[in-house]
PLY file of the C-alpha trace (Angstrom):
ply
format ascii 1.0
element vertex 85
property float x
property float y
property float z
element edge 84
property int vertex1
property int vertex2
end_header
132.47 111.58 102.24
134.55 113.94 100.10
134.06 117.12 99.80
134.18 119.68 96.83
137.96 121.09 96.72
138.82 124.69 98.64
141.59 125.90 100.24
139.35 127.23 103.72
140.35 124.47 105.22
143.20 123.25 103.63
145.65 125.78 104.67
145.45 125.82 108.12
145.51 121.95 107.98
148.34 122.18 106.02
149.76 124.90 109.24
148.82 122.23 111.59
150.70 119.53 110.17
153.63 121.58 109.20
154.38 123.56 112.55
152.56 120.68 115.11
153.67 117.77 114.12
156.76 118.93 113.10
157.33 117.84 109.68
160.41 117.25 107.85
159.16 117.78 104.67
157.90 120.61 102.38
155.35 119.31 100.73
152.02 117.95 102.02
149.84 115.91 98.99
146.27 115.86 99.62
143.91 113.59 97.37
140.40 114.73 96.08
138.22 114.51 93.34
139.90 117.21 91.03
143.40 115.51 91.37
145.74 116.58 93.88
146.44 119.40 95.84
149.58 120.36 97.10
150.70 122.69 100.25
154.21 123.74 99.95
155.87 125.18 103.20
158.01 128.13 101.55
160.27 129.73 104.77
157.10 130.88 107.05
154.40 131.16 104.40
152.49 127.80 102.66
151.51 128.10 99.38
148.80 126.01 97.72
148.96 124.40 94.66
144.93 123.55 93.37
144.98 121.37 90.48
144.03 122.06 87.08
140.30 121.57 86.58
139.61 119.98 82.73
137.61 122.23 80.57
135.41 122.08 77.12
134.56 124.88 74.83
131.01 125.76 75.44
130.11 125.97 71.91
126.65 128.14 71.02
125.70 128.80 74.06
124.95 132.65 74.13
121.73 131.88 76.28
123.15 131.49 79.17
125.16 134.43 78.91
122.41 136.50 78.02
120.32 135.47 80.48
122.54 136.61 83.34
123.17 139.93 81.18
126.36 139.20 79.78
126.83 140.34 76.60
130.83 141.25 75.80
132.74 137.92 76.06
135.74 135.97 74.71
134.68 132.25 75.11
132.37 130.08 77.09
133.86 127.42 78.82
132.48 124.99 81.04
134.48 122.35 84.08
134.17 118.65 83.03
134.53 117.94 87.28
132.32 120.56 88.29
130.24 121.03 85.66
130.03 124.78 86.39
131.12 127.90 83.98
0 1
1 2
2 3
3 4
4 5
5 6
6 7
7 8
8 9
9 10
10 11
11 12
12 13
13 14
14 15
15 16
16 17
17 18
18 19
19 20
20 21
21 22
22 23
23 24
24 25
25 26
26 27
27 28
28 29
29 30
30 31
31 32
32 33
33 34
34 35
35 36
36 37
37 38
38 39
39 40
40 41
41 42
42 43
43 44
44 45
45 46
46 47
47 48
48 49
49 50
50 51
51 52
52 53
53 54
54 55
55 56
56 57
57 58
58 59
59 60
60 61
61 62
62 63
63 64
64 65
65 66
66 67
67 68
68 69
69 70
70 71
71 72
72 73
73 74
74 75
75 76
76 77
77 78
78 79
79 80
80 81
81 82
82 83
83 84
């Protein structure tokens, strides 16, 4: 089963792998659903790179916004992957 992507338990995978096993290489590619994610060993710190989630222009949709008391905004956009705001 995959899982929804976040970096919790990503990095200290990524620590594992890196400092464990030993690895030669600098970059570690991980697959999920939102494209992939990539843990790059930089001297003694790993950064994460999270892939760029797809978006659309949520379009006349001042209800929602007002509903959770928002009422000062730029633009409305919504996750085509996650579906979420």
């Amino acid at each position: 089963m995959e899982m929804i992507l976040c970096g919790h338990a990503t990095l200290p995978a990524s620590k594992v792998i890196f400092d464990e096993y030993q690895t030669k290489e600098n970059v570690i590619e991980y697959s999920s659903r939102s494209g992939i994610l990539q843990a790059l060993r930089r001297g003694k710190h790993i950064a994460l790179d999270f892939p760029l989630d797809k978006y659309v222009i949520m379009h006349n949709s001042t209800n929602v916004l007002n509903a959770v008391g928002i009422t000062d905004y730029i633009c409305i956009v919504r996750s085509i992957n996650t579906k979420s705001l």
